[in-house]
C-alpha positions as CSV (number, residue, x, y, z in Angstrom):
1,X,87.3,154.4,87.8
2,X,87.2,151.0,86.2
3,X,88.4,148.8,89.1
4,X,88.1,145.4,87.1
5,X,91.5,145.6,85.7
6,X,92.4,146.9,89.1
7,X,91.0,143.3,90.5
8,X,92.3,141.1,87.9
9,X,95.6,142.5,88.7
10,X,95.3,141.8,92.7
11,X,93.9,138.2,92.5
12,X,97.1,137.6,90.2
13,X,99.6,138.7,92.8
14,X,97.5,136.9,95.6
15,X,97.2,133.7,93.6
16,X,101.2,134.3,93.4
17,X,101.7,135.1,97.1
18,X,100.1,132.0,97.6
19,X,101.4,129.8,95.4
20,X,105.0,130.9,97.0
21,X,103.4,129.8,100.6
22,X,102.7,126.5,99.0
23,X,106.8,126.2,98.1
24,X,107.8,127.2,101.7
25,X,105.4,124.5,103.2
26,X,106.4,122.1,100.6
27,X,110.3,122.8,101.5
28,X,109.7,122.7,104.8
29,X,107.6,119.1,104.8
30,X,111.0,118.4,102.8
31,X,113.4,119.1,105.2
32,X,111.4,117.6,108.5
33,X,112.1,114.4,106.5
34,X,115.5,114.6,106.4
35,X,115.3,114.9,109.9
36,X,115.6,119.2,110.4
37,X,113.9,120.9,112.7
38,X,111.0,122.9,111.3
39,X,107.8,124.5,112.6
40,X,105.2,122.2,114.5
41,X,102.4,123.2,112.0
42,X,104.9,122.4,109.2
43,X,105.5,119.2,110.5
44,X,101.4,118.2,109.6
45,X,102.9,118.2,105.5
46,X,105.6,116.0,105.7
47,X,103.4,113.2,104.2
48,X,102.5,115.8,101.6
49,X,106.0,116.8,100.3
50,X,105.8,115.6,97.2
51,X,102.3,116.1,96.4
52,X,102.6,120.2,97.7
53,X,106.1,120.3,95.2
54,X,104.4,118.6,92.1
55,X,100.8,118.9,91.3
56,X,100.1,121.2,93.6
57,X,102.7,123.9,93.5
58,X,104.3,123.5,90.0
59,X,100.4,122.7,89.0
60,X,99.7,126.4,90.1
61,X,102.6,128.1,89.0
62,X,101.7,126.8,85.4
63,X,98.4,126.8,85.2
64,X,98.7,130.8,86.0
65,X,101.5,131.3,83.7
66,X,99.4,130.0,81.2
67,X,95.8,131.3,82.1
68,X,97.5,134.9,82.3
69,X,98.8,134.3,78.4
70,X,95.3,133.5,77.9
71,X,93.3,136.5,79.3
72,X,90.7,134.7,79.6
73,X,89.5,134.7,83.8
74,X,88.2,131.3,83.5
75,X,91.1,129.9,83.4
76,X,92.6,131.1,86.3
77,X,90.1,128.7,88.3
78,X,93.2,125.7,87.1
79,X,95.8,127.5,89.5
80,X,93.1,128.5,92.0
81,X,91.9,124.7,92.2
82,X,95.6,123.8,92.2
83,X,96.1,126.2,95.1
84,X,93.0,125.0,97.4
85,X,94.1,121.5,97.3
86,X,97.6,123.1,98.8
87,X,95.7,124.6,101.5
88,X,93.5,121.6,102.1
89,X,96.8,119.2,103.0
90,X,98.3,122.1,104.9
91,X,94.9,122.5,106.7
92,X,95.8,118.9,107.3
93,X,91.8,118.1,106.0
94,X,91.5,114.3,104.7
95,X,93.1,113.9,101.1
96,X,90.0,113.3,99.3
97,X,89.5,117.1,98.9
98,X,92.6,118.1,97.7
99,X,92.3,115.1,95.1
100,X,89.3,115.9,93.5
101,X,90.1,120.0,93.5
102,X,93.5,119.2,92.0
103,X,91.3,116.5,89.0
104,X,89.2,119.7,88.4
105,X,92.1,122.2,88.2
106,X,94.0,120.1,85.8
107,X,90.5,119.4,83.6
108,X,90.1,123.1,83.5
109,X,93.4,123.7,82.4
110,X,93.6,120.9,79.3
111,X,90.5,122.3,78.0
112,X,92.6,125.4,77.9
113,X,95.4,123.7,76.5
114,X,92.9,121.9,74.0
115,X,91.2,125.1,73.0
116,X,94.6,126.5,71.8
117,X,95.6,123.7,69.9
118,X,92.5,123.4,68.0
119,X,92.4,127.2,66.8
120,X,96.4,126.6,66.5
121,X,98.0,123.6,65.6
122,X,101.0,123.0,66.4
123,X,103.7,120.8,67.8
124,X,104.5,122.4,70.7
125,X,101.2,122.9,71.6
126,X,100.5,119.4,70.9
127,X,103.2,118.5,73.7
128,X,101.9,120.5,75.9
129,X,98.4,119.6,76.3
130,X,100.1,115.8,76.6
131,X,102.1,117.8,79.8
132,X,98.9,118.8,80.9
133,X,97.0,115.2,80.5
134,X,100.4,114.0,82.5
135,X,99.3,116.4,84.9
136,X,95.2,115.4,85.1
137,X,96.2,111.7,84.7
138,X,98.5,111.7,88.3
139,X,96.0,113.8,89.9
140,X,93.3,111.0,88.9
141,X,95.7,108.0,90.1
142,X,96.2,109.3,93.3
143,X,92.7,109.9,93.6
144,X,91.5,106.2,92.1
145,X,94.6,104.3,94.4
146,X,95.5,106.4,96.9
147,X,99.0,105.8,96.4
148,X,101.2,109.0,95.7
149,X,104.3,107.1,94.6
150,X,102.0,105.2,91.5
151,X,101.7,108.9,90.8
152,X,104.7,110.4,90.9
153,X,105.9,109.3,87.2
154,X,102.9,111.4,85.6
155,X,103.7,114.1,87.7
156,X,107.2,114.1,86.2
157,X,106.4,114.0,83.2
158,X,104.0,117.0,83.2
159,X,107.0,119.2,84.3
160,X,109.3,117.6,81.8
161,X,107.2,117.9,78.8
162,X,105.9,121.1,79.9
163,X,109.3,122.7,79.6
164,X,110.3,120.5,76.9
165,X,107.4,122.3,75.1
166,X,109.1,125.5,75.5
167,X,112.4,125.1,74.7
168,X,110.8,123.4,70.8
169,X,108.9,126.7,70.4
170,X,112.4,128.4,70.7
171,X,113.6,126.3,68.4
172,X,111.6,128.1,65.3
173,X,114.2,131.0,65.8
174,X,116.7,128.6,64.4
175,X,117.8,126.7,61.3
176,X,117.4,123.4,62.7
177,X,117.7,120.1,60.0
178,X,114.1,118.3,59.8
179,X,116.0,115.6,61.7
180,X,115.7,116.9,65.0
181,X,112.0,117.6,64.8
182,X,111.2,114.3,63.8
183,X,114.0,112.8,66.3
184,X,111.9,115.3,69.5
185,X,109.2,112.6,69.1
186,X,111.2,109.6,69.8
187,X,111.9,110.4,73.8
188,X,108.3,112.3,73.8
189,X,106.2,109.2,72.9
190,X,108.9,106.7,74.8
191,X,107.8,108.8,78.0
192,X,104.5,108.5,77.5
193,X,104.7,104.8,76.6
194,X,106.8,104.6,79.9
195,X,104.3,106.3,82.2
196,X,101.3,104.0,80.8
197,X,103.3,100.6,80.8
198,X,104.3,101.8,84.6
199,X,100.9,101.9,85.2
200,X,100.7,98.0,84.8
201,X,104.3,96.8,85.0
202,X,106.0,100.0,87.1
203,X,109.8,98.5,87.1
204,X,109.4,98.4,83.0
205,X,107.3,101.0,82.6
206,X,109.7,103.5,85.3
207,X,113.3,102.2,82.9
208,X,111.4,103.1,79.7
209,X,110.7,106.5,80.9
210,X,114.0,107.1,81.9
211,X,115.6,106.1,78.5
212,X,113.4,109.0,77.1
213,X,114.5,111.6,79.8
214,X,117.9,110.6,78.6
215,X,117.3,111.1,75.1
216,X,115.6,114.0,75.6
217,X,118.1,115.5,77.5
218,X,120.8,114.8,74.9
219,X,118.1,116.7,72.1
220,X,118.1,119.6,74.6
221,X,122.1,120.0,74.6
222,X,122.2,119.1,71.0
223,X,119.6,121.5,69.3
224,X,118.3,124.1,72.5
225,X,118.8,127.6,71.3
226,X,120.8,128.4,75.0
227,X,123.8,126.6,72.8
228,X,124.1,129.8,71.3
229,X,122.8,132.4,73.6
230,X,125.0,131.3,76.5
231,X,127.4,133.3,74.1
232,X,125.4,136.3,75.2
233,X,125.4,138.5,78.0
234,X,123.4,139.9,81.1
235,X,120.0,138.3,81.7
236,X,120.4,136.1,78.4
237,X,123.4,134.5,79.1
238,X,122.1,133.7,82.7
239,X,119.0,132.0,81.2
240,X,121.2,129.8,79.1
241,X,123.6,128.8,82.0
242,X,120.6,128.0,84.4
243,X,119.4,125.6,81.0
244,X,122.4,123.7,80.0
245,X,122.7,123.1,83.9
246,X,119.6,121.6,84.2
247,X,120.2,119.4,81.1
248,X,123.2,118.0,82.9
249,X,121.1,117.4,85.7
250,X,118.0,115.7,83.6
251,X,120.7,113.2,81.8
252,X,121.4,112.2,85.3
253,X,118.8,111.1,86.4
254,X,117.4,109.5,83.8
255,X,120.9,107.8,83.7
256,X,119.8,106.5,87.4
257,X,116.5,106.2,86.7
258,X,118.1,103.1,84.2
259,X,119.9,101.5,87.2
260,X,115.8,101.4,89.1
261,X,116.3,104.7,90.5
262,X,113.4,106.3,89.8
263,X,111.4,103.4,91.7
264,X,110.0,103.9,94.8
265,X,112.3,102.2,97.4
266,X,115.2,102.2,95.8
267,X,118.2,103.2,97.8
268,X,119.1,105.8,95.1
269,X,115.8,107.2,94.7
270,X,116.5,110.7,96.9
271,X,119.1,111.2,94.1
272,X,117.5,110.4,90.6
273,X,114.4,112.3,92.4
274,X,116.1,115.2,93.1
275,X,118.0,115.8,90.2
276,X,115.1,116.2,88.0
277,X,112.9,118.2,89.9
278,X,115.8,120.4,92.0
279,X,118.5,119.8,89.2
280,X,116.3,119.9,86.2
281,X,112.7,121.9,87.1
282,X,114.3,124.2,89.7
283,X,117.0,125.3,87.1
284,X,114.3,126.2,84.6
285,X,112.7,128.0,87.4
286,X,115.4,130.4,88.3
287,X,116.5,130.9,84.9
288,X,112.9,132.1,83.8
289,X,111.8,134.0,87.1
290,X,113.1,137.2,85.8
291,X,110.8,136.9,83.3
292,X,107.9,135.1,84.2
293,X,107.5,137.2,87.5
294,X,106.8,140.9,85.5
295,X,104.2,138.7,83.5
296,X,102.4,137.6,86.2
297,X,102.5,140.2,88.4
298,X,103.8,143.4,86.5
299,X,106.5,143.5,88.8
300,X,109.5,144.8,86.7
301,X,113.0,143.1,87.6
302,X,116.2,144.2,87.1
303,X,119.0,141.7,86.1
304,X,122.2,141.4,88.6
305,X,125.2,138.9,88.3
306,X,124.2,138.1,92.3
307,X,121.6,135.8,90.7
308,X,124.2,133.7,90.0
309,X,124.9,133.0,93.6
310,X,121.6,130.9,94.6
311,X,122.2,129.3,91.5
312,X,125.5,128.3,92.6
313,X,124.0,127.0,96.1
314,X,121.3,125.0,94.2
315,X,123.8,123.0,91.9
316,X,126.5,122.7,95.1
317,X,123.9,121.7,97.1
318,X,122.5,119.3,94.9
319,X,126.2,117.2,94.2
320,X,125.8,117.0,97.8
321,X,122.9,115.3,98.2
322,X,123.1,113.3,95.2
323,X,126.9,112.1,96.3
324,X,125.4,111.7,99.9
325,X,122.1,109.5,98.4
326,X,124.6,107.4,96.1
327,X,127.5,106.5,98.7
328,X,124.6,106.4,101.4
329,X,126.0,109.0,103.5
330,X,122.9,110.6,105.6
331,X,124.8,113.6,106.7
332,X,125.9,114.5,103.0
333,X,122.5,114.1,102.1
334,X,120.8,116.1,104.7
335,X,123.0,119.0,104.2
336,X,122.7,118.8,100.5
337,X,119.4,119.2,101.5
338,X,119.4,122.0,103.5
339,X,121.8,123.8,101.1
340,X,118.9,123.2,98.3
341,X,116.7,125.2,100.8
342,X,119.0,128.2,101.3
343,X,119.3,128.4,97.4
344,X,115.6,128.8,97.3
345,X,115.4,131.2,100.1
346,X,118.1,133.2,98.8
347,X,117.4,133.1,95.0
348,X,113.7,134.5,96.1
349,X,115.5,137.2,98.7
350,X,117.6,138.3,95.2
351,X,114.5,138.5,93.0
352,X,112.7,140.6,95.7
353,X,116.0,142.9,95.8
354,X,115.7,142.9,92.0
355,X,112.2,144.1,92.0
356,X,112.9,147.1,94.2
357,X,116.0,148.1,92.3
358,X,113.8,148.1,89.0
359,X,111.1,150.4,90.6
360,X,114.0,152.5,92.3
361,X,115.6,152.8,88.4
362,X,112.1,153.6,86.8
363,X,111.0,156.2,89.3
364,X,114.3,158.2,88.8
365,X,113.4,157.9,85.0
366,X,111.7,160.5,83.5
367,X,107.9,159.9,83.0
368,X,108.9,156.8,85.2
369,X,108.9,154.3,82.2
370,X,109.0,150.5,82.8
371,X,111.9,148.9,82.3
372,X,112.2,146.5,79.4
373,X,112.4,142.7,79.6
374,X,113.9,140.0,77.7
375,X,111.8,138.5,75.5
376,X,111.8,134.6,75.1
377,X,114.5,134.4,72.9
378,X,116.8,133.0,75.7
């Protein structure tokens, strides 16, 4: 019996596991700020919130995504460097680990991301290795200054540009007008601009990057293949109402992010914050989890219309705290807050249930095939 497939496949669903504890922790550390009760150990991340949510968990969960596309095992020591550094804050170990481990995950994974583009140009590639260099060039800040918040803008833009990316490859189904490719560059090099003149002048710097998540996000509505696919039904249509969700959400904040929003300190901050990552990333998230999940793990999922209910806590929850962080009203924003949590909690409770109703379907087929996904059409 060959058990090195068998391996490969149980270090993937452990790296998952415990990527997923990295989330919980990072929620948690979240919600101790706002001033909920949590766990005593949980209460040892609250300084790490941020850093456990962006390069650490989203680091992880991408870095796998993309070193299981890859097949090649080398790779998968990006999310398992991404992952140690997690484990290293929650340990509550001094910083300087976690820094370095998260500079080397991020190298390993732009050589990746380099490697692919050399044997395949193309432009989507090309923005994503710049997602990944956003990614390695945070990670190195932190670990130069010290100072999370000068990091945070190259954190963003890692997770912006990463599924920015995506949505461009999609776009080769369509008949777009050579316009719109050539107009995708203008927000993508105005973000990067932004994130290296922050580096210097950080109001400036902070107010260009927003103007580009603003045009960006008005590209996405205009030209994103879930225009049309929203038309669709089932597991398709789903995808394409979690996406033109999280472009409202992205236009947001980078709307606030033009009033100083995005800066740390600002009183509006929570809100411009929160609407990209919870409004924007988190969207993208639960749209693509029925997807993603089988890849990673060969877990198959079955579609439900329930997955529409967490979705529907995330964006209720999120008007919440965003009114609450705009008209300065704590208690709107706390439970905003903890209405963001529940989404998560339930939206991963409804992807478990969907698992086991996919292996209850194939069993009871005959020669228990898998059942199908979607591909990335959506």
């Amino acid at each position: 019996m060959n058990v090195a497939p068998l391996l490969r496949h149980l270090g993937k669903l452990a790296a998952a596991l415990t990527i997923v504890l990295v989330l919980v922790c990072a929620v948690m550390a979240g919600l101790a700020r706002l001033g909920v009760q949590v766990p005593a150990r949980a209460m040892t991340s609250v300084a790490w919130h941020g850093v456990l949510m962006l390069p650490v968990f989203f680091g992880a969960l991408v870095s796998l995504e993309r070193a299981v596309a890859l097949q090649r095992a080398v790779y998968l020591l990006a999310p398992a460097g991404a992952i140690a550094a997690g484990v290293v804050l929650m340990a509550g170990a001094p910083p300087v680990a976690a820094q370095w481990l998260l500079i080397a995950a991020a190298s390993v994974s732009l050589v990746a991301s380099l490697q692919v583009l050399r044997k395949q140009p193309a432009l989507h590639l090309g923005v994503l290795a710049l997602a990944v260099l956003g990614w390695w060039s945070g990670n190195l800040v932190w670990a130069l200054t010290g100072d999370v918040s000068s990091s945070v803008l190259c954190w963003l833009a890692f997770l912006v540009l990463t599924i920015a990316a995506e949505r461009l490859e999609l776009t080769r189904m369509l008949r777009l007008p050579r316009s719109a490719r050539y107009l995708f560059f203008v927000p993508v090099v105005a973000m990067i601009a932004g994130v290296l003149w922050a580096l210097w002048r950080p109001e400036e710097g902070t107010r260009l990057f927003a103007a580009a998540v603003v045009l960006l996000a008005v590209w996405l509505a205009n030209y994103d293949i879930a225009r049309r696919t929203v038309r669709q039904r089932a597991l398709t249509r789903f995808i394409a109402v979690c996406l033109l969700g999280g472009y409202g959400w992205l236009a947001l904040s980078g709307v606030l992010g033009l009033a100083g929003a995005l800066m740390p300190g600002h009183p509006w901050h929570d809100a411009a914050l929160h609407a990209l990552t919870l409004g924007f990333v988190f969207s993208m998230v639960f749209g693509h989890a029925p997807v993603i999940v089988p890849a990673l793990t060969r877990l198959p999922v079955k579609y439900h219309p329930l997955f529409y209910a967490p979705l529907a806590v995330l964006h209720a929850g999120l008007v919440m705290r965003v009114t609450g962080g705009l008209a300065e009203l704590f208690w709107l924003r706390k439970a905003g807050g903890i209405a963001g949590a529940v989404a998560l909690a339930l939206f991963a409770l409804t992807l478990i249930a969907a698992v086991l109703a996919a292996r209850r379907e194939r069993a009871r087929r005959p020669g228990g095939r898998r059942i199908s996904n979607p591909t990335r059409s959506s």
